[in-house]
NUSENU-803030 format. One record per residue: residue number from 1; chain; residue in three letters; x, y, z of N, C-alpha, C in turn. Coordinates in pm, 1 decimal, padded with zeros to 6 digits. Layout:
<sites>
num,cadena,residuo,n.X,n.Y,n.Z,ca.X,ca.Y,ca.Z,c.X,c.Y,c.Z
NUM,A,Ala,X,Y,Z,X,Y,Z,X,Y,Z
...
</sites>
This chain:
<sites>
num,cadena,residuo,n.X,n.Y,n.Z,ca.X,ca.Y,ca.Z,c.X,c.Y,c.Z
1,A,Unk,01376.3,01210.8,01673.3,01356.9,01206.6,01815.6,01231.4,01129.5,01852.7
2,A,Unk,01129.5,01141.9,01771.6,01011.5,01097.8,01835.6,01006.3,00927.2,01839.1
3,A,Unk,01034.9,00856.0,01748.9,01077.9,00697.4,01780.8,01187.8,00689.9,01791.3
4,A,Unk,01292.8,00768.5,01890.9,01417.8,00694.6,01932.8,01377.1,00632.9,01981.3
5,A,Unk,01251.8,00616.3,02106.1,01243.2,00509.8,02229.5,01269.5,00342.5,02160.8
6,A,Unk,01207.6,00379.3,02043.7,01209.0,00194.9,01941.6,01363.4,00167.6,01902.2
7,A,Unk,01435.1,00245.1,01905.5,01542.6,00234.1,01825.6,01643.3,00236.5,01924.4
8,A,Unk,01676.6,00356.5,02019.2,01811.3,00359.3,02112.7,01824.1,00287.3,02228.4
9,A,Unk,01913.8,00194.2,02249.3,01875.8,00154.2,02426.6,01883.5,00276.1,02536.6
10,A,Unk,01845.9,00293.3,02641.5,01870.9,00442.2,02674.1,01856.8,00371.4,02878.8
11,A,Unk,01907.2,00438.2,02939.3,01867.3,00439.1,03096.5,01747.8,00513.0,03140.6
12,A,Unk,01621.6,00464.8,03201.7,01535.6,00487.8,03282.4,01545.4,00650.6,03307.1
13,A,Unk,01643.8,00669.1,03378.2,01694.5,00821.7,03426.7,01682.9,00945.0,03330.4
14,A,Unk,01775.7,00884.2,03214.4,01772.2,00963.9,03080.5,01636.3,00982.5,03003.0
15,A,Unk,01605.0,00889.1,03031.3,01436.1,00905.3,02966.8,01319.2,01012.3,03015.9
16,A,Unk,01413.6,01022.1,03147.7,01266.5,01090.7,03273.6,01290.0,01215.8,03246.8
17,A,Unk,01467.3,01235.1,03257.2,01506.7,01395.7,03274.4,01455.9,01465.4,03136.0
18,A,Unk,01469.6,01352.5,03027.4,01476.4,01458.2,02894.9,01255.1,01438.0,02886.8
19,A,Unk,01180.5,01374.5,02917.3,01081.5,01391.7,02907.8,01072.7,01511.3,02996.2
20,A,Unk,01072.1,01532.8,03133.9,01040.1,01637.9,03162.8,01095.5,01824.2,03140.3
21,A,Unk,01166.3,01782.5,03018.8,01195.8,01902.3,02941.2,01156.7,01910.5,02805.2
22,A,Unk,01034.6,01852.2,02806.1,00982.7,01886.3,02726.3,00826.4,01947.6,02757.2
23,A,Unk,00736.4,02076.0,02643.5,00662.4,02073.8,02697.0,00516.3,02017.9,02709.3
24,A,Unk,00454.7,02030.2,02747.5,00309.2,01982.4,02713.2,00271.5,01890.3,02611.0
25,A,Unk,00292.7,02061.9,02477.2,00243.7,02010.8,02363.3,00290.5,01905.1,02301.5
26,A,Unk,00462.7,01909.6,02320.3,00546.8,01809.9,02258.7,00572.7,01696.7,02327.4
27,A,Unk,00496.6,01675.3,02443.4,00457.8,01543.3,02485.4,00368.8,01518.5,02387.0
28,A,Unk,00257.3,01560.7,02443.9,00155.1,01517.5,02343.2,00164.0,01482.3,02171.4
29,A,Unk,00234.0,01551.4,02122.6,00221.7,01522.5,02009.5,00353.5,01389.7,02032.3
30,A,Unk,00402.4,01370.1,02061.5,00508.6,01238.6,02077.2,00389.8,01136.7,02105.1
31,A,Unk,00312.3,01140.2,02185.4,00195.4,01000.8,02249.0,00124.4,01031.4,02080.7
32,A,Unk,00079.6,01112.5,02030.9,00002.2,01095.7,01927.2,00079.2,01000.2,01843.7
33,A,Unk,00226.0,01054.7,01760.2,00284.9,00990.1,01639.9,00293.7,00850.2,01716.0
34,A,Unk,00313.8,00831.3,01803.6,00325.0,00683.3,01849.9,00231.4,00603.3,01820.0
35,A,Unk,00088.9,00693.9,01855.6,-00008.4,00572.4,01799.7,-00047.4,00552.2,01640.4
36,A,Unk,00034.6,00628.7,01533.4,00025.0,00609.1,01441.5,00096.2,00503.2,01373.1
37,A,Unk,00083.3,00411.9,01273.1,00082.2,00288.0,01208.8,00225.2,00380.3,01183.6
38,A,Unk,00296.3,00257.7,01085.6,00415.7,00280.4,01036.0,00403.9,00383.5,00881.4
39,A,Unk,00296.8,00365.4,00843.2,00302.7,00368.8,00714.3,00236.1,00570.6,00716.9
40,A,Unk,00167.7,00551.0,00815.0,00137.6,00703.7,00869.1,00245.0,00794.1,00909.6
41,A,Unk,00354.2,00716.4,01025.2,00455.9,00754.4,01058.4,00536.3,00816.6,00956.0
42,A,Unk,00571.8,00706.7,00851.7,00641.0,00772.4,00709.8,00587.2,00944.3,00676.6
43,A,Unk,00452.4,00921.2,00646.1,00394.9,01035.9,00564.4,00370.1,01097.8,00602.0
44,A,Unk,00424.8,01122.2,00722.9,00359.6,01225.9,00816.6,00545.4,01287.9,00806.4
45,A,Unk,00663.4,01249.8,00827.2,00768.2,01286.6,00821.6,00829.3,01346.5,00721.1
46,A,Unk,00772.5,01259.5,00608.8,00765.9,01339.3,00470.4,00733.9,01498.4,00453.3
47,A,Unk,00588.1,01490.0,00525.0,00521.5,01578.8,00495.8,00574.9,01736.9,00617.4
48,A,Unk,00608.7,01703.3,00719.6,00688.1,01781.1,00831.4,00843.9,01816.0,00742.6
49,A,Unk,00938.1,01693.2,00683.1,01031.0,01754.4,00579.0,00994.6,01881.3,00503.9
50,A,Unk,00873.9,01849.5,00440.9,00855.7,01936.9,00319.0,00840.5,02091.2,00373.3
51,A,Unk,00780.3,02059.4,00471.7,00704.6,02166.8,00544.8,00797.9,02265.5,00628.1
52,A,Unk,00925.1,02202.1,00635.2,01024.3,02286.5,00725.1,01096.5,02302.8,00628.3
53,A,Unk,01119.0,02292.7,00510.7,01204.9,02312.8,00395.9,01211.1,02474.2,00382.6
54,A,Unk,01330.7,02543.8,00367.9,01315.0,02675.8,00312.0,01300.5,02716.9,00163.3
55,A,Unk,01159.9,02760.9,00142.7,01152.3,02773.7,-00012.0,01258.2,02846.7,-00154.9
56,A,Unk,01329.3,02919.5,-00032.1,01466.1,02985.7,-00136.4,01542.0,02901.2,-00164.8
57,A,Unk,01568.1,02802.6,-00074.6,01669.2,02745.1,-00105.3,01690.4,02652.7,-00200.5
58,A,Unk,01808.1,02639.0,-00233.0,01825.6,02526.2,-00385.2,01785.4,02433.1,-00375.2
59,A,Unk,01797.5,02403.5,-00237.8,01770.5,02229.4,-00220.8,01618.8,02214.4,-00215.4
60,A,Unk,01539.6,02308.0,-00202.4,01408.4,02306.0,-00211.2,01350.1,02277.6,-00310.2
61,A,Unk,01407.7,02314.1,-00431.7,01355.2,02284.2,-00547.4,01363.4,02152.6,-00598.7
62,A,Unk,01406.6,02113.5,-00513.3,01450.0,01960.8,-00553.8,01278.6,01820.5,-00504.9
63,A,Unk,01244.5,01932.9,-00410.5,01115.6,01871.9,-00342.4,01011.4,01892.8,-00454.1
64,A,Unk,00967.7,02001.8,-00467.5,00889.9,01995.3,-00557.1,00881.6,01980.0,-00695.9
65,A,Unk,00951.3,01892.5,-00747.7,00978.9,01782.9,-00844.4,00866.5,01686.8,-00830.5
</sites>
């Protein structure tokens, strides 16, 4: 979600309604990752993956490899 704006063509309208359902924070943190380089962008997604991973799960173990 946070760089669709680079990626989807989208209408003006659609942009406004779904920004203003979002809140505060998750504006903000959207203006933050934006100003991060590409290479930040990556490792920062990586690192939010890892981080929402459920540790029981099988597929988890596959991360910490």
């Amino acid at each position: 979600m946070l760089d669709r704006t680079k990626t989807e063509p989208f209408s003006v309208e659609t942009n406004e309604f779904e920004w203003r359902d979002l809140s505060t924070i998750e504006r903000r943190l959207i203006r933050l990752y934006r100003l991060l380089n590409e290479q930040e962008q990556i490792q920062l997604r990586r690192m939010s993956q890892v981080l929402a991973t459920n540790p029981k799960s099988p597929r988890a173990a596959d991360f910490n490899r």
